[in-house]
GUVONU-29987 format. One line per 8 residues: number of its first residue (from 1); their letters; for each residue x, y, z of N, C-alpha, C, O, CB. Coordinates in Angstrom, 3 decimals, padded with zeros to 6 digits. Each point is the difference from the previous one (the first is absolute). Glycine has a CB too. Example, Ala and Ser with C-alpha at 12.3 -4.5 7.8 and 13.67 -1.06 7.14 Angstrom:
BEGIN
1 = as = 013.190,-005.690,007.800,-000.890,001.190,000.000,000.900,001.200,000.000,001.036,-000.019,000.665,-002.928,-001.154,000.581 ~ 001.542,002.223,-001.966,000.820,001.190,000.060,-000.770,001.090,000.730,000.509,001.108,000.169,000.675,-001.736,-002.314
***
This chain:
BEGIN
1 = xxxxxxxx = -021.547,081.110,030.576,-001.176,-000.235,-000.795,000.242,-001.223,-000.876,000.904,-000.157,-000.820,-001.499,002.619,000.847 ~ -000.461,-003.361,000.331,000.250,-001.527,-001.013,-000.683,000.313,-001.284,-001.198,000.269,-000.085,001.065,-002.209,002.050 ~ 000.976,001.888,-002.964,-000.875,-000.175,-001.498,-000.128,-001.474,-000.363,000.691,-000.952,000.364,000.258,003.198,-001.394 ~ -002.179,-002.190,000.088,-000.627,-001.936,000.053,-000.236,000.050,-001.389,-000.312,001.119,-000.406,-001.246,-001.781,002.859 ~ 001.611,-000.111,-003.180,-000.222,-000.094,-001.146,-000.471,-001.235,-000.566,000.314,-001.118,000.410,001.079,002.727,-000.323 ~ -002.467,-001.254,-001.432,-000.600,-001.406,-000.085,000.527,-000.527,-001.420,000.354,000.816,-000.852,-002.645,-000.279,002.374 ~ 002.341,-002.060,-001.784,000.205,000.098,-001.171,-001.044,-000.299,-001.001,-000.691,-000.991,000.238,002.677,000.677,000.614 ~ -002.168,000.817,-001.657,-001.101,000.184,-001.167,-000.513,-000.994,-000.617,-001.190,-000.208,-000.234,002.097,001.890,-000.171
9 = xxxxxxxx = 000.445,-002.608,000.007,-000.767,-001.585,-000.569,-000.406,-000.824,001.010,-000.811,-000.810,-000.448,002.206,000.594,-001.426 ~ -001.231,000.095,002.806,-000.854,-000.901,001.355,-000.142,000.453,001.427,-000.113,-000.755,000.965,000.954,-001.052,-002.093 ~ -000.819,003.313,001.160,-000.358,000.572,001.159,000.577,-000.527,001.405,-000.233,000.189,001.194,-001.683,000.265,-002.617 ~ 002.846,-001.259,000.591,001.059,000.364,001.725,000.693,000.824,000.553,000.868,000.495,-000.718,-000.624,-001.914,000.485 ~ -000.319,001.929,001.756,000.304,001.077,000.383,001.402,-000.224,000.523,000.507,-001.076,000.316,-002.873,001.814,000.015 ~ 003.026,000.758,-000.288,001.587,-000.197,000.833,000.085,001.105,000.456,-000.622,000.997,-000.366,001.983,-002.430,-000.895 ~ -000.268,001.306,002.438,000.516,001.235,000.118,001.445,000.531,-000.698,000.950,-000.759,000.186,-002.344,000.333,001.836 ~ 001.589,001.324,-002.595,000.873,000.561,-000.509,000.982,000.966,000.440,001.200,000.121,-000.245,-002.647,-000.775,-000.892
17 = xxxxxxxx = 000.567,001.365,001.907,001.367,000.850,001.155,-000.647,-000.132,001.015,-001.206,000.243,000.041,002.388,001.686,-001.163 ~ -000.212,-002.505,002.534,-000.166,000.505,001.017,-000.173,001.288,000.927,000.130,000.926,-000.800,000.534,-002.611,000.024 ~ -000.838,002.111,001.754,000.259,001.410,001.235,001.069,000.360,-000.312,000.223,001.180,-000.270,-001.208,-001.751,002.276 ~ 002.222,-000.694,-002.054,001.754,000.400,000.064,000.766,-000.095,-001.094,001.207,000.160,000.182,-001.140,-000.934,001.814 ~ -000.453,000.551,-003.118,000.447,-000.443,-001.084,001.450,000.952,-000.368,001.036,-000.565,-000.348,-003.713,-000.335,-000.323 ~ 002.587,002.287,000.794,001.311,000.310,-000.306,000.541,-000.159,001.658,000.966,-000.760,-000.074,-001.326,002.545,-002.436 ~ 000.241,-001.563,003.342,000.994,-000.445,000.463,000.807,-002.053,-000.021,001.161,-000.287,000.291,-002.400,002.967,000.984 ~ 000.382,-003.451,-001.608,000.225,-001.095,-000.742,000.671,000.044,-001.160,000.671,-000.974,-000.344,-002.337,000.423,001.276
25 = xxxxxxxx = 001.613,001.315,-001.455,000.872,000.351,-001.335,001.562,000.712,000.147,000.957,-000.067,-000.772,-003.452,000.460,-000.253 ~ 002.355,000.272,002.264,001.185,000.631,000.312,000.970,-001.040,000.565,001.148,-000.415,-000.159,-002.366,002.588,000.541 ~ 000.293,-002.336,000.251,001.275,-001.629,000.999,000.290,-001.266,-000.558,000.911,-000.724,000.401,-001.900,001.166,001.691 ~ 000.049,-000.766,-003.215,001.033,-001.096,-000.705,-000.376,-000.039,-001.306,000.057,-001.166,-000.391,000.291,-000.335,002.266 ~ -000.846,002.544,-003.059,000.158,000.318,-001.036,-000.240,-001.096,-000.961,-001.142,-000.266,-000.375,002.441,001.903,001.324 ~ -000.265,-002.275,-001.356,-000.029,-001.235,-001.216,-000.902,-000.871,000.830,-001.027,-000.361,-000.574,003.615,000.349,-000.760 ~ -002.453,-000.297,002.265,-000.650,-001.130,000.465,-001.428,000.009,000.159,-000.802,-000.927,-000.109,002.741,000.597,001.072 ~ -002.152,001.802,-000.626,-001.394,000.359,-000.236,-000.974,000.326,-001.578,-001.065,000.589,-000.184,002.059,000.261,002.542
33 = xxxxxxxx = -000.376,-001.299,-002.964,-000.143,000.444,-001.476,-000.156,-001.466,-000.538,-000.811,-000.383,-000.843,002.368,002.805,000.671 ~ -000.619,-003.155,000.830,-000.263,-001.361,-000.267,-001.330,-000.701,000.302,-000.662,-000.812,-000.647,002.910,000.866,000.978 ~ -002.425,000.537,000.885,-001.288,-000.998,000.965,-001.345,000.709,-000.940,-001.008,-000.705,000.041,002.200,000.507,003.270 ~ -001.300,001.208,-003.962,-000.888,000.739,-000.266,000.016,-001.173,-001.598,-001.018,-000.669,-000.181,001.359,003.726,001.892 ~ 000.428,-003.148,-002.381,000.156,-001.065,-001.398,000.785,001.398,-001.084,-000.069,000.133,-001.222,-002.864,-002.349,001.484 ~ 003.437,002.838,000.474,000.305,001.013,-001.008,001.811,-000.209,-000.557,001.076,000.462,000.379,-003.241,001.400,001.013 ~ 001.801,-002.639,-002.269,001.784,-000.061,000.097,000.580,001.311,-000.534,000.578,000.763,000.773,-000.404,-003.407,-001.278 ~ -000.294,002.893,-000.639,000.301,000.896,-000.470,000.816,001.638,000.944,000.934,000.782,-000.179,-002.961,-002.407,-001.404
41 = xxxxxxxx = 000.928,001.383,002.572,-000.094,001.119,000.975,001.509,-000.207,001.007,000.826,000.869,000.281,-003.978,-000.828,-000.306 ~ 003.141,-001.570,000.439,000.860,-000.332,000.618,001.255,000.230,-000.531,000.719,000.579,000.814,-002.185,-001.842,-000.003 ~ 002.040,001.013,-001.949,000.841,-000.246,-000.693,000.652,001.882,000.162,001.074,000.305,000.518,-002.339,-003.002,-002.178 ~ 000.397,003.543,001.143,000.195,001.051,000.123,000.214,000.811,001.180,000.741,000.966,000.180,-001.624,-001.500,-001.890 ~ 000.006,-000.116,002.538,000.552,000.805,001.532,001.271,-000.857,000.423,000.523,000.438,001.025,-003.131,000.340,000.065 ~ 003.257,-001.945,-001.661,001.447,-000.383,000.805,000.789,000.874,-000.572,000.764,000.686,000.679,-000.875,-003.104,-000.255 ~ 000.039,002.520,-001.756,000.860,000.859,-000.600,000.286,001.399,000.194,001.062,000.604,-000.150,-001.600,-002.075,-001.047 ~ -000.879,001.981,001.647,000.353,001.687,000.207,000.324,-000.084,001.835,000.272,001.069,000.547,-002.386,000.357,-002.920
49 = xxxxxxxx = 002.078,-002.453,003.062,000.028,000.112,001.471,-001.112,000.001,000.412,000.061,000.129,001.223,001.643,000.893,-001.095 ~ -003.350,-001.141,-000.673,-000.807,-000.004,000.369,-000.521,001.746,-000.274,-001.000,000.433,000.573,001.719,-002.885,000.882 ~ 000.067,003.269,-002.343,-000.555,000.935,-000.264,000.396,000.979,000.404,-000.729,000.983,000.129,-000.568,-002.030,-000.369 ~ 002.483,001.042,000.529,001.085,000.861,000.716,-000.777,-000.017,001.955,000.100,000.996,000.716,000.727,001.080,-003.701 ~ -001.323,-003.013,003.327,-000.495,-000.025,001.171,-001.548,000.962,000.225,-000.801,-000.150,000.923,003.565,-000.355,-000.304 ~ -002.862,001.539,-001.812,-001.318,000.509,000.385,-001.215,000.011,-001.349,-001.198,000.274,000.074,002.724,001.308,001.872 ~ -000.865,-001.909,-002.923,-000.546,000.547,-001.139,-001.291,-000.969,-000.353,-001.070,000.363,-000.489,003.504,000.694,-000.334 ~ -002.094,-002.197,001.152,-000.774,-001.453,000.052,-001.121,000.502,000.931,-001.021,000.559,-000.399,003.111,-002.543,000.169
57 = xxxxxxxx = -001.712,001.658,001.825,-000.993,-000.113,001.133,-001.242,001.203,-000.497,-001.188,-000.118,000.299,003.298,-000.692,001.888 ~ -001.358,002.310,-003.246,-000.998,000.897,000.324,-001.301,-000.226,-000.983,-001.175,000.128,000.344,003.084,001.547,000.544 ~ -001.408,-002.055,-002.241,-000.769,-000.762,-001.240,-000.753,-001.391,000.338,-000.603,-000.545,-000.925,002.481,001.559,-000.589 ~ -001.874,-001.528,002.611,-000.283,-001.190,000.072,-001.476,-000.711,-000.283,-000.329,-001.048,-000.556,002.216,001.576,001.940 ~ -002.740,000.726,-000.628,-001.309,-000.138,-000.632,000.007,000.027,-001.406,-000.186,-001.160,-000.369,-000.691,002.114,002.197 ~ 000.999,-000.203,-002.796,000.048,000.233,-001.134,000.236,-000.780,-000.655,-000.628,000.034,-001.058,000.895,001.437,001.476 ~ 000.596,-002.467,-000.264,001.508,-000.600,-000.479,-001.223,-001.618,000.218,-000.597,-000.283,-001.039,003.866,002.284,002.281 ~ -003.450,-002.550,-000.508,-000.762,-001.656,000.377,-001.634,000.567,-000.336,-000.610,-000.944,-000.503,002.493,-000.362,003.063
65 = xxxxxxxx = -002.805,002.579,-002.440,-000.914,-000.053,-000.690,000.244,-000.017,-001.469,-000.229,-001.100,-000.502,-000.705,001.976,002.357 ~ 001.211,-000.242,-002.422,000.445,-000.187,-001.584,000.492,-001.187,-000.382,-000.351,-000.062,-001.179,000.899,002.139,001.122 ~ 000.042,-003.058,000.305,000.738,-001.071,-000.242,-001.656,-000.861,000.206,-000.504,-000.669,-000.901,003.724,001.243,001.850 ~ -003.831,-000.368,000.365,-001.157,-001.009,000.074,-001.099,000.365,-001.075,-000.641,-000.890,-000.559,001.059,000.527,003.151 ~ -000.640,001.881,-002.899,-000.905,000.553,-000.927,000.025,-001.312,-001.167,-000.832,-000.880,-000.225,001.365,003.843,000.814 ~ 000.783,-002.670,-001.198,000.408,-000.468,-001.337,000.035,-001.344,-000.110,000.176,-000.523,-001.100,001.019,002.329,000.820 ~ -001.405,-002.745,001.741,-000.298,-001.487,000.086,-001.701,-000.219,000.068,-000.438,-001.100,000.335,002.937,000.666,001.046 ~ -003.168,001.252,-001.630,-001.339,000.356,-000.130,-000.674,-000.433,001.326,-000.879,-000.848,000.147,000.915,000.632,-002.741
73 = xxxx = 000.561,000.972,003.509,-000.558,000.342,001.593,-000.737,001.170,000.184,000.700,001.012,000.027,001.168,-001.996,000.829 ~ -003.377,001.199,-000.687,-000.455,001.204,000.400,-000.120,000.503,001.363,-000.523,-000.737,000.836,-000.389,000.312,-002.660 ~ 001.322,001.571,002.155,000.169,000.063,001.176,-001.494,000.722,000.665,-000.697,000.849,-000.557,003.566,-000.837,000.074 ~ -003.057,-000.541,001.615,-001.283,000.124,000.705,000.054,001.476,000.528,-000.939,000.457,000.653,000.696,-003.078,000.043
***
């Protein structure tokens, strides 16, 4: 399921999670955290291993909607 989100001050649209996203998250973790602009996120998944390998991929929705919420992205 693709979630899309718009942004509020000039109504440009994105996508925010893909169909595969945790499994994208499982297989290369920081790097995927990176491409998303999330450093923070990244930084934290090298350090824990990406989340002990499951803890990340399962939060993942949760984890990049909230981060986009709070960049004032509404999601469609």
């Amino acid at each position: 399921m693709v979630i899309r989100a718009t942004w509020a001050f000039n109504g440009q649209e994105k996508i925010i999670l893909g169909n595969w996203h945790s499994l994208w998250c499982l297989l290369f973790g920081p790097l995927y955290y990176l491409f998303k602009g999330m450093f923070l996120w990244s930084i934290l998944s090298l350090l824990t291993a990406n989340g002990l390998w499951i803890g990340f991929p399962l939060y993942n929705r949760a984890i990049v909607t909230r981060h986009f919420h709070k960049k004032g992205w509404v999601q469609e």
